[in-house]
C-alpha positions in Angstrom: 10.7 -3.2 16.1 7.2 -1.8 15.7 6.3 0.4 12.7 5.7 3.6 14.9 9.4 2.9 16.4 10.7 3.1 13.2 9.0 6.4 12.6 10.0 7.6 15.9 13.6 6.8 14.7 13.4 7.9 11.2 11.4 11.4 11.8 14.8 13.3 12.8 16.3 12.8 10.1 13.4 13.5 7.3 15.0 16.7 6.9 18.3 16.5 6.3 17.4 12.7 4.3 14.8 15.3 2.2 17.8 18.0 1.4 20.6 15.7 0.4 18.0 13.9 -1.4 17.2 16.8 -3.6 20.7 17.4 -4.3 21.8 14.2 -5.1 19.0 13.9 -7.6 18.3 17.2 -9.1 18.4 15.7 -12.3 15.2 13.5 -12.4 13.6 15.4 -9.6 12.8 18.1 -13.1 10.2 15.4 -14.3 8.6 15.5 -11.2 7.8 19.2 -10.7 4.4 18.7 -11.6 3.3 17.0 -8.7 4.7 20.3 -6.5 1.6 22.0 -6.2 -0.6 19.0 -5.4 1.4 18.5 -2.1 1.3 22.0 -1.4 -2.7 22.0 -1.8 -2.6 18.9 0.7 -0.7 20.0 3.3 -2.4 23.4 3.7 -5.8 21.6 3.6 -4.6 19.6 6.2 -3.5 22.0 8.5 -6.7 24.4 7.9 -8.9 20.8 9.4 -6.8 21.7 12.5 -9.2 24.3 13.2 -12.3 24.7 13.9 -14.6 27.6 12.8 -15.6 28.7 16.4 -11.9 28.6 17.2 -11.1 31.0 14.7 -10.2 34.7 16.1 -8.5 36.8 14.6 -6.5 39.3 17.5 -4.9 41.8 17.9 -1.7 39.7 17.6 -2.5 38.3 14.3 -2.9 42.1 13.0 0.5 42.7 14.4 2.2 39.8 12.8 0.7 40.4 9.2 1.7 44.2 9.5 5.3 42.8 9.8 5.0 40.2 7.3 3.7 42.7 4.1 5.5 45.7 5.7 8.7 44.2 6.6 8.9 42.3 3.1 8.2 45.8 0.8 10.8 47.5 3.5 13.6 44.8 2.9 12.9 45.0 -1.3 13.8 48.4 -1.4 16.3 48.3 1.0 17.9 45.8 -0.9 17.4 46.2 -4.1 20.6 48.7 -4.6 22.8 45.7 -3.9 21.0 43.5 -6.6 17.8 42.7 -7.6 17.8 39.0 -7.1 19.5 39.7 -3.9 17.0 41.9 -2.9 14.1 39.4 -4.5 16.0 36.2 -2.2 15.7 38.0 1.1 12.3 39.6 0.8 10.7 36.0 -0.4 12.0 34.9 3.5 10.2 37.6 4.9 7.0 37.7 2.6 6.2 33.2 2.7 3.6 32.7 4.6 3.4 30.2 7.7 5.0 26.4 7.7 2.2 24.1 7.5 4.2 22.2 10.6 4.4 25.4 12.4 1.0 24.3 14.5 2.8 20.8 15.8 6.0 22.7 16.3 4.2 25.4 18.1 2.2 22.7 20.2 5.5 20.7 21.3 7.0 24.0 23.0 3.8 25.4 24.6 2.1 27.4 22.7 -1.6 27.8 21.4 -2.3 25.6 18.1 -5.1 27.4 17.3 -3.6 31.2 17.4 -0.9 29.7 15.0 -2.9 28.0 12.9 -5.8 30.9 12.6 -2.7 33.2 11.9 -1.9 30.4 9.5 -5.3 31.0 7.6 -5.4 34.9 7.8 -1.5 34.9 6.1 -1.6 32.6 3.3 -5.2 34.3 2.0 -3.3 37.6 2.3 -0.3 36.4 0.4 -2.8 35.1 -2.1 -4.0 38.7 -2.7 -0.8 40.7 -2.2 2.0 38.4 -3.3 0.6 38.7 -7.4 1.0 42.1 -7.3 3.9 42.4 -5.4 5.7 40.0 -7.6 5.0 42.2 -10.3 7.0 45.2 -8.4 9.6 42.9 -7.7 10.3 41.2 -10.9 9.9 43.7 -13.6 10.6 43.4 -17.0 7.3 41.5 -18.7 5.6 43.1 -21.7 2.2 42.6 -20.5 0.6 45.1 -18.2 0.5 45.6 -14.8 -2.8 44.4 -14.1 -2.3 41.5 -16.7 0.6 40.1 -15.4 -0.8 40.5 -11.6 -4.0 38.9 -12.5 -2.3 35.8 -14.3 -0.1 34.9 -11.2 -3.0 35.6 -8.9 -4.9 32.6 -11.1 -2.0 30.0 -10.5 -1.6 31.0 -7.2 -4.6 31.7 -5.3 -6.5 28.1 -5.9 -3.4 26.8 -4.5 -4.1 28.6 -1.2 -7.6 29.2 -1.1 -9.2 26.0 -2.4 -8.2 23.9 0.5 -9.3 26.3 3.0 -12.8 26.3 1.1 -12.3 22.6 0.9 -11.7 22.1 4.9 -14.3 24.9 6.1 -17.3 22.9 3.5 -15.5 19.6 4.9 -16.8 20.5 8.6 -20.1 22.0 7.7 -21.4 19.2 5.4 -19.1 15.9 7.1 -17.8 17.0 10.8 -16.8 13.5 11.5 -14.4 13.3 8.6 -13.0 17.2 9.1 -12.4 16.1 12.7 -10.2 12.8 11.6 -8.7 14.5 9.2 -7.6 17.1 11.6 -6.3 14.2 14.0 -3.6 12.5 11.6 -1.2 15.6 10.8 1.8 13.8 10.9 1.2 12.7 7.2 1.5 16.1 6.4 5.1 16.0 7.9 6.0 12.9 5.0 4.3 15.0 2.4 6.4 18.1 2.9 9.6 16.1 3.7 8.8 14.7 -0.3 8.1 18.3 -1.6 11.0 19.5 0.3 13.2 16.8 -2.0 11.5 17.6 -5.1 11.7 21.6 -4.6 15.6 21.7 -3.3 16.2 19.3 -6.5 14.2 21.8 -8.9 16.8 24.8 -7.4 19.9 22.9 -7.1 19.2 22.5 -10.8 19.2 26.1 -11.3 22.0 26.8 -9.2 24.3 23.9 -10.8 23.5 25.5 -14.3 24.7 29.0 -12.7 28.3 30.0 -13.4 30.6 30.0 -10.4 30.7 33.8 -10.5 27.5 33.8 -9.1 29.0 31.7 -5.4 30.0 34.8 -3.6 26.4 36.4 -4.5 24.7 32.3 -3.6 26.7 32.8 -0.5 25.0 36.3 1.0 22.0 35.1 0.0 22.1 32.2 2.8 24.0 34.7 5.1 21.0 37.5 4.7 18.3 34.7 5.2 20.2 33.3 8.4 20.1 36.9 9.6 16.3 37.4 8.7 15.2 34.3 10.1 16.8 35.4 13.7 15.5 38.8 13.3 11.4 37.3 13.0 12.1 34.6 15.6 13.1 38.0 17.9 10.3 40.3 16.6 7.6 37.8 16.9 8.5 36.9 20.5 8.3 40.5 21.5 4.9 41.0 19.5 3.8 37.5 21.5 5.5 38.6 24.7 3.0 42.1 24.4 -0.2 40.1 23.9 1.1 36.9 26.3 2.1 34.1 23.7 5.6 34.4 22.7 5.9 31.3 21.4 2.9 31.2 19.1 3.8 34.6 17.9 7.4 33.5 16.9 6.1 30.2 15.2 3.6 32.1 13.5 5.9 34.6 12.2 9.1 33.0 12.1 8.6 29.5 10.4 8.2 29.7 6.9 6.4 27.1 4.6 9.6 27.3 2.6 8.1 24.9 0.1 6.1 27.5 -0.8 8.5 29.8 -1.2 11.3 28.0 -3.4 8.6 27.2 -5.1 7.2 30.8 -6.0 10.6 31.9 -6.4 10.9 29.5 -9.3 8.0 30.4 -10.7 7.7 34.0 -10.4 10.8 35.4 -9.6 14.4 35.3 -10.8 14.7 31.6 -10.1 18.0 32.0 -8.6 16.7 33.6 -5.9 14.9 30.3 -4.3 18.7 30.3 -3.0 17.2 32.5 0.5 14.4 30.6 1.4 16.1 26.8 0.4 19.0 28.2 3.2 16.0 29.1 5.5 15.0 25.8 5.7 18.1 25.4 7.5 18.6 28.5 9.8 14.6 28.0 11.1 15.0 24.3 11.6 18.6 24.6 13.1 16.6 27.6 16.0 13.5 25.1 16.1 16.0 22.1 17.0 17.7 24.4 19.6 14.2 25.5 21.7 12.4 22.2 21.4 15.9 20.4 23.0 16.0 23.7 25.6 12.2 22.3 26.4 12.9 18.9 26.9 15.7 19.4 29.1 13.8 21.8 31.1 11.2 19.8 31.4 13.2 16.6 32.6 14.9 18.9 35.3 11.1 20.1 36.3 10.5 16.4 36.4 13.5 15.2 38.5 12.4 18.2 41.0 9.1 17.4 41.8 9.7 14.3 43.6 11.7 16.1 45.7 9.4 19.0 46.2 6.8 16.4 47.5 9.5 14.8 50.0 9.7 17.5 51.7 6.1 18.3 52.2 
């Protein structure tokens, strides 16, 4: 059997391999933490060599998705935060992550425009970069340094992390277009790279939840619930914002799938680490709805298949 058969073969089950992974080994995954960011920086500089300058637009659509993105993830904070403010931090993190770095190849395999995804891809994660220090101020009080302190401090850990691969793609195409463009053309290492930060990050937070007191289960348990519910809630709302401007399904992806790896990991960093509990359950819910539409696809496209021969019969 060929190497790409066995990749083929093995790609399924990356995720769930990743996940159980990270929980069986949550214990030496905590020396490996360091190596988090790196990944992160890789895969986002990846996915931003997708695109090409000239194809970069930013429509109405993408306004429409961001708008829900920082809105909705303020609205569901304070909507939330009367039941519990790590309740209220594990739902809003689900709303506020920016785009999956896979969300392009996802996006691509059920129709959709790569370049509107991965343009909204760009346009989010500099936003977050920007908004999410000084939102994660609001949302995680209790420091004794000041406001503009404490904003400015995550901002310098988390920024490089989202805009220095986007600086290093864009001066990648300029001064070496060759290289940009074969960069661009090999993204299905970036799938291996976040199935391994998926195992380290699931490790770092089941090490935080299995040092948690079982108390805390019923509160573990509506996190998951409230991300399963918010994960089906931006699915819906980006389809109608993509159905408006005539690409559903690059709306959805854009808005829907999450770079989750992100988000457990600014959870953990930056919020009440318990709380990396919503979006390590969206990994779940948004692969479980991505699994459902790309096996929808494929049998609808067999069936289109298996008609056409019959449609030219009987011309």
């Amino acid at each position: 059997m060929s190497l790409t058969n066995i990749q083929r073969r093995l790609k399924p089950f990356m995720l769930p391999i990743a996940i159980l992974g990270g929980f069986l080994f949550y214990k030496p995954i905590a020396m490996m933490q360091w190596a988090v960011p790196y990944l992160i920086f890789t895969m986002l500089f990846l996915t931003f060599c997708r695109v090409r300058p000239r194809d970069f637009r930013i429509e109405k659509m993408i306004w429409m998705l961001l708008a829900v993105q920082v809105v909705g993830s303020v609205a569901v904070f304070f909507a939330l935060r009367p039941f519990g403010l790590t309740f209220a931090q594990s739902v809003m993190i689900c709303v506020l992550c920016p785009t999956a770095t896979a969300a392009p190849v996802v996006t691509g395999l059920l129709g959709g425009s790569i370049a509107r995804v991965a343009s909204y891809s760009m346009v989010c994660n500099l936003t977050m970069a920007i908004f999410a220090p000084v939102f994660f101020v609001v949302a995680n009080p209790g420091t004794d340094i000041s406001f503009i302190e404490a904003s400015l401090g995550i901002a310098m850990h988390l920024a490089p992390l989202i805009v220095f691969p986007l600086c290093a793609a864009l001066l990648l195409y300029f001064t070496a277009p060759k290289v940009h463009a074969a960069i661009g053309s090999i993204q299905g290492v970036s799938f291996y790279l976040w199935a391994v930060s998926l195992f380290l990050v699931v490790g770092k937070a089941v090490g935080f939840v299995m040092s948690e007191p079982a108390s805390e289960i019923p509160a573990m348990t509506a996190m998951a619930v409230a991300a399963a519910v918010v994960c089906i809630a931006q699915f819906a709302i980006g389809r109608k914002i993509g159905r408006a401007c005539g690409d559903k399904i690059s709306a959805a992806q854009g808005l829907a799938q999450k770079n989750t790896v992100l988000g457990i990991w600014m959870s953990l960093n930056y919020l009440n680490p318990l709380s990396s509990i919503g979006p390590a359950a969206y990994i779940i819910w948004q692969n479980l709805v991505n699994s459902f539409q790309l096996f929808r696809k494929t049998r609808m496209d067999a069936a289109r298949k298996k008609d056409e021969p019959k449609a030219f019969s009987r011309r």
